[in-house]
Each structure stands twice: as C-alpha cells, then as structure tokens.
KETI-475315 format. One line per field, with one value per residue: residue in one letter; x negated, y negated, z of N, C-alpha, C in turn. Coordinates in pm, whole numbers. Example, Ala and Ser with C-alpha at 12.3 -4.5 7.8 and 13.67 -1.06 7.14 Angstrom:
<lokols>
rest A_S .
n.east -1319_-1285 .
n.north 569_225 .
n.up 780_708 .
ca.east -1230_-1367 .
ca.north 450_106 .
ca.up 780_714 .
c.east -1320_-1290 .
c.north 330_-3 .
c.up 780_787 .
</lokols>
This chain:
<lokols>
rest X_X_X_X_X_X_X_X_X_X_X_X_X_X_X_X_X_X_X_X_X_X_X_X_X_X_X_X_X_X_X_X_X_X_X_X_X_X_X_X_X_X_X_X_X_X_X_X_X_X_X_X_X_X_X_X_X_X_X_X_X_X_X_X_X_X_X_X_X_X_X_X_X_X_X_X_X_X_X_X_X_X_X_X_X_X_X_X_X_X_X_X_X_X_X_X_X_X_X_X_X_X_X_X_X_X_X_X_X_X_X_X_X_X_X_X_X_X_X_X_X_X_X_X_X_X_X_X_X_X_X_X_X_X_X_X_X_X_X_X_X_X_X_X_X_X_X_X_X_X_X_X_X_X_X_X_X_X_X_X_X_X_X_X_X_X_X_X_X_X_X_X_X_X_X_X_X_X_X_X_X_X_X_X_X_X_X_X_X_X_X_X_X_X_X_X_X_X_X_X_X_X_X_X_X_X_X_X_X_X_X_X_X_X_X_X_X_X_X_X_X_X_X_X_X_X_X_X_X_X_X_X_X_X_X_X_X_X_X_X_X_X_X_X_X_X_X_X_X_X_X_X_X_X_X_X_X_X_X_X_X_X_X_X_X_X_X_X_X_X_X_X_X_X_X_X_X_X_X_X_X_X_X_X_X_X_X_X_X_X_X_X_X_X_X_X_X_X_X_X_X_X_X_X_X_X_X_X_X_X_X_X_X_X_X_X_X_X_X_X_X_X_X_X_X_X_X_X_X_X_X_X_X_X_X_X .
n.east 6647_6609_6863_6787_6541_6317_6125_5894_5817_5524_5336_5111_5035_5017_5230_5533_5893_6151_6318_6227_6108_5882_5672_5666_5582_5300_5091_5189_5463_5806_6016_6227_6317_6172_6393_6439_6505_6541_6643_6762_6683_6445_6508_6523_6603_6709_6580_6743_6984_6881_7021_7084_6915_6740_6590_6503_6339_6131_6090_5990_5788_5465_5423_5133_4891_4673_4569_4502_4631_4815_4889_4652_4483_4306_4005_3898_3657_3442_3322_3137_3068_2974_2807_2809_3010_3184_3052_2905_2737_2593_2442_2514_2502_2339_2390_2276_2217_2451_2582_2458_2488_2764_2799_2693_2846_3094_2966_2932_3246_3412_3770_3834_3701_3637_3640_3532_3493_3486_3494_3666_3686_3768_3752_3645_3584_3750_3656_3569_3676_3601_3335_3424_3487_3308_3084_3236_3322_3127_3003_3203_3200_2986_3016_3252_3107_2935_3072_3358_3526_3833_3876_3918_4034_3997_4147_4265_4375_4523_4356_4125_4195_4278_4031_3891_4053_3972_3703_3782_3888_4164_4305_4498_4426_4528_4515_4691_4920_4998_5125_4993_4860_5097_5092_4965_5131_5335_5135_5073_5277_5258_5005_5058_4918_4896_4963_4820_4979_4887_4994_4926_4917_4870_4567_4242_4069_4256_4358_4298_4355_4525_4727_5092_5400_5684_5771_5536_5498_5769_5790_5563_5672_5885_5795_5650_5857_6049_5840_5797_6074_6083_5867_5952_6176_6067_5962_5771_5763_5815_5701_5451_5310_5137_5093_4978_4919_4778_4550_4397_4441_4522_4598_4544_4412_4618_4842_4649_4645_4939_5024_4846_4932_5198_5161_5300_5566_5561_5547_5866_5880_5900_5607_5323_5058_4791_4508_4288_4054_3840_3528_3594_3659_3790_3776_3472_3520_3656_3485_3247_3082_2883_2786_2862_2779_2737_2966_3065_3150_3344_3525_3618_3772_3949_4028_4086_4298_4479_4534_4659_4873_4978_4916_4787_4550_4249_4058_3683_3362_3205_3152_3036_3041_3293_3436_3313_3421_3684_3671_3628_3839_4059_3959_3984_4241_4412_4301_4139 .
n.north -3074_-3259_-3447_-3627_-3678_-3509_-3641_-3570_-3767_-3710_-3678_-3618_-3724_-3722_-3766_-3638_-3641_-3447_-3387_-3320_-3181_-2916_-2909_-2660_-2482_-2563_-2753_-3051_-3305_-3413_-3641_-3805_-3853_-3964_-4091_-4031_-4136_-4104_-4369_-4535_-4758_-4627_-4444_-4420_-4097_-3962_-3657_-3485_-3506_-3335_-3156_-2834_-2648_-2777_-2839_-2591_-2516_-2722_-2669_-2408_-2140_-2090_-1795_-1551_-1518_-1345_-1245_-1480_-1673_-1973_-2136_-2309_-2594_-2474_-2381_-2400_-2255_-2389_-2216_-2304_-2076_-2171_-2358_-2618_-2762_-3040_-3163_-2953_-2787_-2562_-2520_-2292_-2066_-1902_-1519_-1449_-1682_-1765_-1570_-1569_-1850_-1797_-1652_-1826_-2034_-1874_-1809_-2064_-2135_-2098_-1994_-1808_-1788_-1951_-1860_-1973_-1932_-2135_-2443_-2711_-2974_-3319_-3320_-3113_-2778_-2507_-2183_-1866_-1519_-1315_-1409_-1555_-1371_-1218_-1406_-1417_-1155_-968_-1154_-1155_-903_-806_-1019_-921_-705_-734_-960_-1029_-1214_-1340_-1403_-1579_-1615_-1849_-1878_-1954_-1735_-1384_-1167_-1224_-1273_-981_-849_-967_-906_-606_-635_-712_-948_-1137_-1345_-1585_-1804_-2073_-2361_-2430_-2366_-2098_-2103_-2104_-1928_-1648_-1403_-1392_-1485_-1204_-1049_-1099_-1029_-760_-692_-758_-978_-1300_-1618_-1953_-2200_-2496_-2821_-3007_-3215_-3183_-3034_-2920_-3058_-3262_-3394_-3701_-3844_-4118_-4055_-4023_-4067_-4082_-4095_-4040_-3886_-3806_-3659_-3419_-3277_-3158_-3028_-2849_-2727_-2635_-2421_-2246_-2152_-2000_-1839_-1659_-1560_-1379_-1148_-1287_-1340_-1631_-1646_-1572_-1765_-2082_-2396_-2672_-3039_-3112_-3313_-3551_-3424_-3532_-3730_-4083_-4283_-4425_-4297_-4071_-4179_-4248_-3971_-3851_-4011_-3948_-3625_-3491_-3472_-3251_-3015_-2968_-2780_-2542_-2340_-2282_-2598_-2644_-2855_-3014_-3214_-3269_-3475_-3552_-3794_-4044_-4090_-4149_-4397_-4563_-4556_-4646_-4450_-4285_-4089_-3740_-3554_-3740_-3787_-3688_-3818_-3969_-3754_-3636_-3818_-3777_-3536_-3518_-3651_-3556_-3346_-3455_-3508_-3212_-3046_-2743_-2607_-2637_-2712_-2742_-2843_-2899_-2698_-2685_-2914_-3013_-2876_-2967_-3199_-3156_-2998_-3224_-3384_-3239_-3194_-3499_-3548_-3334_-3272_-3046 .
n.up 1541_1834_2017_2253_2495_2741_2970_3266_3478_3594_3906_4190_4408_4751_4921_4900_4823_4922_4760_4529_4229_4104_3892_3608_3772_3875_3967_3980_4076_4042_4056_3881_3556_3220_3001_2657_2353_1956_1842_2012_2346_2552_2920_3262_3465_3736_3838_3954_3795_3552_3212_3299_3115_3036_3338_3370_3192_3244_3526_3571_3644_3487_3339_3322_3100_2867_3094_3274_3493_3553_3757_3825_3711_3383_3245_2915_2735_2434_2161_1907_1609_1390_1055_1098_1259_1388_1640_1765_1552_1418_1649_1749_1588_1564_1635_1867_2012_2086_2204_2484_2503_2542_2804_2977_2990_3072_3382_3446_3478_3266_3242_3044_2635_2324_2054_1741_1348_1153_1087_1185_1143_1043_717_672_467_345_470_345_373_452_501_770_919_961_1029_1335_1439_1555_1732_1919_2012_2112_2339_2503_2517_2755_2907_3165_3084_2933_2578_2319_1943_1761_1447_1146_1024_904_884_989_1230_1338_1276_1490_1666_1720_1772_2058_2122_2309_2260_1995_1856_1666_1458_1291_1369_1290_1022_807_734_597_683_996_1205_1202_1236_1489_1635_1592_1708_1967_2043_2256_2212_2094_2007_1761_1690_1340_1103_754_633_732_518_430_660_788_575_632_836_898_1121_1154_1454_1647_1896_1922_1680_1685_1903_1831_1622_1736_1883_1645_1576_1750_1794_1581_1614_1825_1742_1565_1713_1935_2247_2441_2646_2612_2426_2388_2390_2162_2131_1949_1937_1756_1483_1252_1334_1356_1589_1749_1754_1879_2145_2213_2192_2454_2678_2675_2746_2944_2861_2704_2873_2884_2671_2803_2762_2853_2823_2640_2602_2406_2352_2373_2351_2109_1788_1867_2129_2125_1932_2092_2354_2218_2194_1946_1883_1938_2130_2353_2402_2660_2928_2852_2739_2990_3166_2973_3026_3268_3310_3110_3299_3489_3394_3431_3272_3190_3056_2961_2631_2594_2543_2682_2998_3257_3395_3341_3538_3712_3753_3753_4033_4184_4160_4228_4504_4546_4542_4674_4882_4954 .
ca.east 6600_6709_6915_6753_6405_6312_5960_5885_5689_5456_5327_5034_5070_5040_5398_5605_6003_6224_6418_6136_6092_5796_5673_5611_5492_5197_5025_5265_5617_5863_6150_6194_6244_6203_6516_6380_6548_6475_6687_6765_6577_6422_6574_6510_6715_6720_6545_6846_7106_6874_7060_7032_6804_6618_6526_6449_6196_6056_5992_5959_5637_5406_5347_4992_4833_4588_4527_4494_4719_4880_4904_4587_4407_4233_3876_3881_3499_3403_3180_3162_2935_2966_2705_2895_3144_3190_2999_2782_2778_2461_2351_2505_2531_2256_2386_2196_2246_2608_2637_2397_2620_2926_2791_2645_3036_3151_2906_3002_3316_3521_3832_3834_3590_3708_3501_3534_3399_3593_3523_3805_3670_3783_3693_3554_3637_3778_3557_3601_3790_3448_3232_3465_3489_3117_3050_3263_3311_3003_2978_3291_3197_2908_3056_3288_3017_2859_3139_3460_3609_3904_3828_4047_3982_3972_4122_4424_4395_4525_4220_4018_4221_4307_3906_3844_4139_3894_3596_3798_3969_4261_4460_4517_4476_4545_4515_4804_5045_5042_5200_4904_4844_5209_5044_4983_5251_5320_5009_5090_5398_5209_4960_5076_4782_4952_4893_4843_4969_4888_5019_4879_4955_4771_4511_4119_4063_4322_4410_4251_4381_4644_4874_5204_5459_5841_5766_5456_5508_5865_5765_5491_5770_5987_5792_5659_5999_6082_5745_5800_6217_6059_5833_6018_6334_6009_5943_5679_5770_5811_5620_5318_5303_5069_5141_4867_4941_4667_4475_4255_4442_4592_4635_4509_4383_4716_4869_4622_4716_5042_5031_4819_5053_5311_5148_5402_5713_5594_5628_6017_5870_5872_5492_5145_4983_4670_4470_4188_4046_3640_3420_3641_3638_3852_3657_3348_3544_3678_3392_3109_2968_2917_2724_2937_2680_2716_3119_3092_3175_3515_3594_3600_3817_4036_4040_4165_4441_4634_4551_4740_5031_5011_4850_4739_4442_4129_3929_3619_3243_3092_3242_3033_3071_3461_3453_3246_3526_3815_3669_3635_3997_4131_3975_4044_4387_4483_4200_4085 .
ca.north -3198_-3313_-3632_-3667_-3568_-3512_-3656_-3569_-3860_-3641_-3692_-3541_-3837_-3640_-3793_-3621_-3650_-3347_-3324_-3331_-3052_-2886_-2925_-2590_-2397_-2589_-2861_-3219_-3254_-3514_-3664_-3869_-3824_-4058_-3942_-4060_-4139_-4172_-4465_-4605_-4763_-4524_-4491_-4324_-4064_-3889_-3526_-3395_-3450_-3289_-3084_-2703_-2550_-2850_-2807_-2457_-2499_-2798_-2628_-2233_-2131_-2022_-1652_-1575_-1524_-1280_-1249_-1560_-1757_-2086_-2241_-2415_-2639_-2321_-2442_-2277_-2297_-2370_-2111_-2228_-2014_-2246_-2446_-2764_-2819_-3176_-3174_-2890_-2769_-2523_-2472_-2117_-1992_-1752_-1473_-1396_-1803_-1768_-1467_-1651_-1934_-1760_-1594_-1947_-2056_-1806_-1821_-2217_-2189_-2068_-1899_-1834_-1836_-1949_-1812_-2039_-1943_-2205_-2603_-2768_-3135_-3363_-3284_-2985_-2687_-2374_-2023_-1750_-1456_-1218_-1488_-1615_-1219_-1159_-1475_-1396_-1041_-949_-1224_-1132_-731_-831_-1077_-849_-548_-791_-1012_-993_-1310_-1330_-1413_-1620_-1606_-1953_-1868_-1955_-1631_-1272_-1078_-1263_-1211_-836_-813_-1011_-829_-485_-679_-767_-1070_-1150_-1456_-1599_-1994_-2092_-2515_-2474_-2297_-1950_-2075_-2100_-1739_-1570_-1277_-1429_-1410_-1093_-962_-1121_-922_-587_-646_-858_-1083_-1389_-1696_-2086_-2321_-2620_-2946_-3058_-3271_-3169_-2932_-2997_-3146_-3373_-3473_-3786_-3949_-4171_-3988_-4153_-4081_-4201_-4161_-3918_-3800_-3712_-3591_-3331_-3213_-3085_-2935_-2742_-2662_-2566_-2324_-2170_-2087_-1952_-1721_-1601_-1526_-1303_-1102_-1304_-1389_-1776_-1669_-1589_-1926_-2192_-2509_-2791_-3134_-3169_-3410_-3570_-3361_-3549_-3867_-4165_-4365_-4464_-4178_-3984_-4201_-4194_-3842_-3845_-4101_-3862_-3529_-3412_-3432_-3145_-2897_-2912_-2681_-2415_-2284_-2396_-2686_-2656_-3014_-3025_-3333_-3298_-3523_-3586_-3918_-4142_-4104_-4200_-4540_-4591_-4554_-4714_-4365_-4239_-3967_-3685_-3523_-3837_-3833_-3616_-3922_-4002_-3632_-3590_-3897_-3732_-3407_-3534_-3785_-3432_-3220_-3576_-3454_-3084_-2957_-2621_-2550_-2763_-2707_-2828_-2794_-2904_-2631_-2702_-3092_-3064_-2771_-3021_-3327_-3057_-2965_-3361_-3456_-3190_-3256_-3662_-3581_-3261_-3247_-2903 .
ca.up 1605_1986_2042_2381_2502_2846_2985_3329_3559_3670_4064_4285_4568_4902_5038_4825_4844_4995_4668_4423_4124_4080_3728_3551_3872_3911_4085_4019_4087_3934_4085_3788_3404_3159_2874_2517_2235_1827_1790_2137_2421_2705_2985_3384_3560_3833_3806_3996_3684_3427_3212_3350_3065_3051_3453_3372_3088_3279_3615_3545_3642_3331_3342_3301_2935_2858_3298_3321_3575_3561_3902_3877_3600_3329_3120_2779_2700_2316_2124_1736_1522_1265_1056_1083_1315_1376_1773_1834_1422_1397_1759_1845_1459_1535_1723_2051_2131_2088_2338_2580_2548_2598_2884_3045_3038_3184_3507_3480_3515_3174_3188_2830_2519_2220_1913_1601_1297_1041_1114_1150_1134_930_579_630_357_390_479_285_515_490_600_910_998_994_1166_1459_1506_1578_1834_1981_2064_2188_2443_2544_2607_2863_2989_3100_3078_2814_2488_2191_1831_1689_1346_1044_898_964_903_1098_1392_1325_1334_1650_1790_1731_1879_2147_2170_2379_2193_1863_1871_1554_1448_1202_1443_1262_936_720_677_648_743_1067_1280_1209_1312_1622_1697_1590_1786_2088_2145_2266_2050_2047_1800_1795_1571_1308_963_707_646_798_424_421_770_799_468_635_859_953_1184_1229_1580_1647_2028_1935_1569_1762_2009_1749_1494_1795_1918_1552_1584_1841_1798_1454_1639_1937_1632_1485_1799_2012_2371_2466_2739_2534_2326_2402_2279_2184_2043_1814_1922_1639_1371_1133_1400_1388_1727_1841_1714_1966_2307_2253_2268_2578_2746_2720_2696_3065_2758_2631_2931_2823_2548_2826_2705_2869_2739_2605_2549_2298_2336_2403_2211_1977_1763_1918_2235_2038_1916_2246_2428_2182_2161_1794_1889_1976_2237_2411_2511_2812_3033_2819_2762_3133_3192_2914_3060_3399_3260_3119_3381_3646_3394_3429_3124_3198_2979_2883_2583_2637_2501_2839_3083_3376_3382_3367_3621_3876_3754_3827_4154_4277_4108_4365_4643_4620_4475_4756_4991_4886 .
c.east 6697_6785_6859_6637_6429_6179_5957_5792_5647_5361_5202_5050_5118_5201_5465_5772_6086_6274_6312_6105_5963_5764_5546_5537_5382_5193_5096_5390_5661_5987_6232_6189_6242_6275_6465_6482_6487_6523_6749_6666_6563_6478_6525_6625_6631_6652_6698_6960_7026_6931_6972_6889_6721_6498_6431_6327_6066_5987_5997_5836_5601_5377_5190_4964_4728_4495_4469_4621_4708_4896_4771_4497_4282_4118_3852_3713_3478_3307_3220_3009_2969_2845_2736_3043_3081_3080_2871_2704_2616_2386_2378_2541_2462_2321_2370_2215_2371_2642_2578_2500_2718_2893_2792_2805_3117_3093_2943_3164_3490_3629_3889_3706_3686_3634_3568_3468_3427_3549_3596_3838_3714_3710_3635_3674_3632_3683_3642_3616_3652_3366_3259_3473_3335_3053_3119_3273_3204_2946_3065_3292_3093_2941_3123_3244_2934_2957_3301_3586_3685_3837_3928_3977_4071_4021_4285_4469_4415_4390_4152_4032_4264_4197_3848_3928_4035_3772_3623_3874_4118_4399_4419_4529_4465_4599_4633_4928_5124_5162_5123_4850_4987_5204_5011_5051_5314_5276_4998_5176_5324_5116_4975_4984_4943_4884_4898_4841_4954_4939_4926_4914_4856_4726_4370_4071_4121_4377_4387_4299_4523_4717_4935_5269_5636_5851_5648_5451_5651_5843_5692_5579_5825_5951_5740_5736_6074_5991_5799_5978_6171_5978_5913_6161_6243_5988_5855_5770_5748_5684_5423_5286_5260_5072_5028_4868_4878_4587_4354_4307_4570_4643_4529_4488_4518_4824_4804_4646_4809_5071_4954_4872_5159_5339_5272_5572_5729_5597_5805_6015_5882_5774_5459_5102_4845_4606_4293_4143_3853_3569_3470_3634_3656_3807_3525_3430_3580_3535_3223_3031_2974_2844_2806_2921_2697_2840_3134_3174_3336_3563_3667_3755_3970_4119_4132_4274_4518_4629_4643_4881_5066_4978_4778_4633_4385_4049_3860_3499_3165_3168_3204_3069_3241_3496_3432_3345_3639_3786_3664_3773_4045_4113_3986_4157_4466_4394_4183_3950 .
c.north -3237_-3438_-3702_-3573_-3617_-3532_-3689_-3642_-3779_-3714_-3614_-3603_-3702_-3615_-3751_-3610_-3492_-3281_-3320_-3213_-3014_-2831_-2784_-2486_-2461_-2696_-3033_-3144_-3415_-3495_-3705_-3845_-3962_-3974_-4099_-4072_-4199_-4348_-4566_-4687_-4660_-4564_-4413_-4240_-3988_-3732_-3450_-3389_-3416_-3196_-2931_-2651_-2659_-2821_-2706_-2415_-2619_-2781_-2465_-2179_-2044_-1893_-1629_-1523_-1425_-1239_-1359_-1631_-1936_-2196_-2335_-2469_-2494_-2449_-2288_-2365_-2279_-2338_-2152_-2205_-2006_-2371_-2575_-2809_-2937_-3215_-3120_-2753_-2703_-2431_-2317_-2072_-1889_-1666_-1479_-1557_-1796_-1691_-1533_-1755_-1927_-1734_-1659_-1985_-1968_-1793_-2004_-2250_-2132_-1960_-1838_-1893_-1874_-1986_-1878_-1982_-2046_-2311_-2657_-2879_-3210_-3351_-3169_-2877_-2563_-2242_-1942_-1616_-1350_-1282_-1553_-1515_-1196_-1253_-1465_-1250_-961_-1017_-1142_-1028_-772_-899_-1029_-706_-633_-856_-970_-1071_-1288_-1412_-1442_-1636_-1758_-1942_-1896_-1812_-1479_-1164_-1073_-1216_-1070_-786_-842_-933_-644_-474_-701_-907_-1072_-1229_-1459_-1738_-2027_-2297_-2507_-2414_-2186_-2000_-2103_-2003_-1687_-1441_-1291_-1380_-1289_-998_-987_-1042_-794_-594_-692_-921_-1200_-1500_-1861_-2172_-2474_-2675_-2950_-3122_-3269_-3021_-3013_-3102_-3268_-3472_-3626_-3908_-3998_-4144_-4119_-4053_-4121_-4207_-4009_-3837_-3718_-3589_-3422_-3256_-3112_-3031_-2838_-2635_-2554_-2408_-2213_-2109_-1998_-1794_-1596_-1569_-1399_-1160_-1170_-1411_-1536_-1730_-1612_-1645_-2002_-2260_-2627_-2888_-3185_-3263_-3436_-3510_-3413_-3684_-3977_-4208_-4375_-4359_-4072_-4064_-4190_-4075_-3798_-3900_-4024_-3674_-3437_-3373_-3279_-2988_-2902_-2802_-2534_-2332_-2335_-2458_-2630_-2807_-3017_-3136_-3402_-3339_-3572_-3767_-4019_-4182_-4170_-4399_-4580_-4668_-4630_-4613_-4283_-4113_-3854_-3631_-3611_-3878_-3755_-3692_-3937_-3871_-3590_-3694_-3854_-3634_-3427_-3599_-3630_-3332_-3313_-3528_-3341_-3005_-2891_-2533_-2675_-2693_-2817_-2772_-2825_-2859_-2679_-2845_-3134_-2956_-2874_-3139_-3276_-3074_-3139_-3415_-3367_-3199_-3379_-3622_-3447_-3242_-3141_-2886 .
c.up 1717_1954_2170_2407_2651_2913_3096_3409_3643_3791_4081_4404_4612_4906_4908_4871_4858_4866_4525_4353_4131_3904_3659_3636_3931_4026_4090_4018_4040_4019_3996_3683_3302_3008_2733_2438_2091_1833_1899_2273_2534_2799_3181_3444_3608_3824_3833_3879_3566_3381_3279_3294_3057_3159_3446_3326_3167_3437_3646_3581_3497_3393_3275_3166_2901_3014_3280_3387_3564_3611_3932_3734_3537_3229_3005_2705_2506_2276_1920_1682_1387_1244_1045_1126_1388_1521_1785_1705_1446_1512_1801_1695_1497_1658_1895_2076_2105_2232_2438_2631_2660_2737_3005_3102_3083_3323_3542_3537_3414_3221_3078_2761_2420_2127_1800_1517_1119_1116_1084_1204_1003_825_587_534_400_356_424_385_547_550_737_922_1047_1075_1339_1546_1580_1752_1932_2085_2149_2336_2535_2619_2721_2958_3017_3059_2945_2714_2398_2092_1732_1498_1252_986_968_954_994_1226_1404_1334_1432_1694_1793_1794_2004_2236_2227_2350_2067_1895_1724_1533_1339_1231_1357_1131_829_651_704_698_891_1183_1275_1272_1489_1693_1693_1703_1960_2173_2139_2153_2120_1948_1863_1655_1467_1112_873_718_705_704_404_547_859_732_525_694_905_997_1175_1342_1629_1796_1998_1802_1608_1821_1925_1622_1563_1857_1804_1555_1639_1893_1705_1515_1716_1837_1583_1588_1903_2131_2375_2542_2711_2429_2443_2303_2297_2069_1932_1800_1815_1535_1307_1239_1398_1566_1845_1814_1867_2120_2319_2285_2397_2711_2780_2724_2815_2944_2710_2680_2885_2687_2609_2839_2818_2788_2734_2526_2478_2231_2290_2237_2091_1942_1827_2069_2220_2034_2053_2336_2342_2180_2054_1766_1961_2131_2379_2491_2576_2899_2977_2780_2882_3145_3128_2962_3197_3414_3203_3220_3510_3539_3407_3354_3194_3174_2926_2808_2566_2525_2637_3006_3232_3444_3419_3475_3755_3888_3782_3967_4260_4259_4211_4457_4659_4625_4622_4904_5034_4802 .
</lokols>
C-alpha cells in the first residue's frame, strides 16, 4: 500500500502550456496532479516535481494489445451468449445471431469483441466450465473464419480461455482479475494472450450485499497494483495488463462516481484503462431509466466523461452510437 497517490488533471483545451506532460501517450495532457492521501487532506503540485517512476508510468505511451493501438479512444463491442445477462440476456444465445452481431460491430466501429458466456450481473450463478465452453467456442471460430477484428474471451476460468484461445481469441478479460481460477494466470503466461483484470468485491452472487470501502478509489488502486506486481512476478508483461475498475461490481452508487471522478488516478498503474460502464444500473437510477435498453443516452455521457480522462478502452453494447459520440467529442474537443 502507497502513502501517496498520484491523480493526473487531465486536459484536452486547445491552448495547452509549453511544459505540459502528455498523459499515457494519448490524447490529454496534465500540467497538474492532484497527490492523495489515506489519512491527510489532498493537495496540488506541479507535474514537473512528480516523482521520476511516477512520470514514467503516468506518461509512457501504452504499447498496443492484441494490434490494437493506444493513441486514440478503442470501442470493445459486447457479444454475450448468455440466457440472462443483466441488458441484452437471451438476444444473441443462438448462434448465427451472435456471429451476425459480432460482425455488425465490427463494420460499426468495434475494435474488439468480447464473447461472454457466464452473466456476471448481480446475483447471477455460476456456469458450469462445459456449458461456458460450448456456449462460446463455437461462436468464437466462427467469428474469426469471417472477421478479423480481435477477439477477447469474457471468462474466470482456465478452460474456458484455453478453448477460446483454440477458437481464436486474442485476450483474457477476466471480472475477478485472474485469481478466481488459479489455473488462470498461468495459462496466461503459457499461452501469452494478454489479459484484463478488472476490480471487483465479491463474487457476481454476492456483490451487491452491502459493499463498503475505507476509501474505494484508493482501495481499487491498490488491489490492482497488488494484481498486477503479482502477475508481472508470474511472467506476464505490465505491458500486456489491462486494468478496469469495476464499475457496478461490488459498488454501490457513490462508490461508482467516485471512481469515475477519478478514473485519470489510475493511469499511474502504467496499463490501459478499460471502462465498463454501458447500461449499467446506476445509470438507470441516475437517469430515471429502469429499463436497461433505454440508457444509451447516459452510457454515452459515461463513455465520454473517461475517455476527457484518458481511458483507453470502452466497453460498450451500443458500438455504433458511441462510435458517432467519439467522432463528435473529437471534432468539438480537437477539430478533427
């Protein structure tokens, strides 16, 4: 655990200053950090006296991920072929509309699929490792004999992804950051798909009942920091870790803005962000819309609030929608 965090005021404004960092390779820059503490009040300095490795991890450019590149906001398009995931729970279970799907998001706009076959909404119960193989592999080969966009395998469990990796898949995103299956990580080193972990307290069963916090933006930071020293000690490259805060998993409401408030903290992790926000609940209460179908409008709004801090990767379920709200956020924001 740090004594000091480092949370970069991320920038796009045109007039930018002579001495200004560029945050993570990409598209804001930060003169500006705000330095955190558990037990103190926040405070501002200067970009120019951050420590060294801080600077380093906070403006490094990301190396690209399965060929994908870095330097400009990435849409990871959602494919679950599951009968009950919390949004779109049913609609691409059958086959042939799954690949259709996939295929649709990739002419929209996806750089990245990402094949679910496990719901991993609140309360939902865990798939048995034959039935999340047979629901996705299948999909997977297929998608791959038609397209060629990369492809991530949505899954906790080593099998699963040792059989998408034969269909084809490219990453390993995993909602319990590869320590739910110890077989896992492992399989990551053998086979060197890259991987994302994301946060999360709890399991999908329990993550709802109550979480707490002693301080949940810094809590997040550092069990990903812990993650990801844990992997990169196992064999897997920093620079193929994606890191994603967990929105909705295992947070409460205020729980999930604070972490959107400060999602720029967690380039000091070094990784790409990945933000996994679409449709989800708290958008629903927010917004007065209880129908999931129905938060396009505050997904979008979501989607463009981490990509003004630098977050790197959007999963989404409505690829073309946040493709056409990307392409207007850059040209107000660069005039491009």
């Amino acid at each position: 655990m740090t004594s000091r965090y480092f949370r970069p005021i991320a920038r796009t404004d045109h007039a930018r200053p002579s001495g200004a960092l560029c945050l993570a390779g990409g598209w804001c820059w930060f003169d500006t950090v705000e330095v955190l503490h558990r037990d103190a009040p926040s405070y501002l300095m200067p970009a120019a006296d951050l420590p060294e490795d801080i600077r380093e991890h906070l403006t490094a450019p990301r190396a690209p991920m399965a060929g994908i590149g870095f330097d400009a906001p990435r849409i990871m398009g959602i494919l679950n072929v599951t009968p009950d995931s919390f949004s779109d729970g049913g609609q691409h279970f059958d086959p042939a509309v799954a690949i259709a799907h996939a295929s649709a998001m990739a002419d929209q706009g996806a750089a990245m699929i990402d094949v679910g076959g496990e719901s991993t909404r609140p309360g939902a119960p865990a798939v048995e490792i034959e039935d999340e193989i047979a629901r996705t592999q299948p999909v997977i080969a297929a998608i791959r004999s038609e397209i060629a966009t990369p492809i991530s395998i949505d899954t906790r469990k080593a099998p699963v992804a040792r059989a998408a990796r034969g269909a084809g898949a490219d990453l390993i995103n995993d909602v319990a950051g590869l320590t739910f299956d110890p077989d896992l990580a492992p399989y990551a080193v053998e086979s060197g798909l890259p991987v994302c972990i994301m946060h999360a307290q709890g399991t999908p069963e329990t993550m709802q009942r109550d979480p707490r916090y002693d301080n949940v933006v810094l809590d997040v930071y550092d069990w990903l920091a812990a993650r990801i020293d844990a992997l990169v000690a196992l064999g897997i490259a920093r620079a193929a870790i994606m890191t994603d805060p967990g929105i909705g998993f295992g947070k409460t409401q205020a729980h999930n803005l604070a972490l959107l408030q400060n999602l720029s903290l967690f380039h000091g992790l070094g990784c790409p962000i990945l933000l996994g926000a679409s449709r989800k609940r708290f958008i629903g209460d927010l917004s007065q819309t209880p129908i999931a179908a129905d938060r396009v409008p505050g997904s979008l709004a979501v989607a463009l609030g981490g990509v003004a801090q630098g977050v790197q990767m959007l999963r989404v379920h409505d690829v073309a929608e946040t493709r056409a709200a990307l392409q207007l956020w850059q040209a107000a924001t660069f005039g491009v």
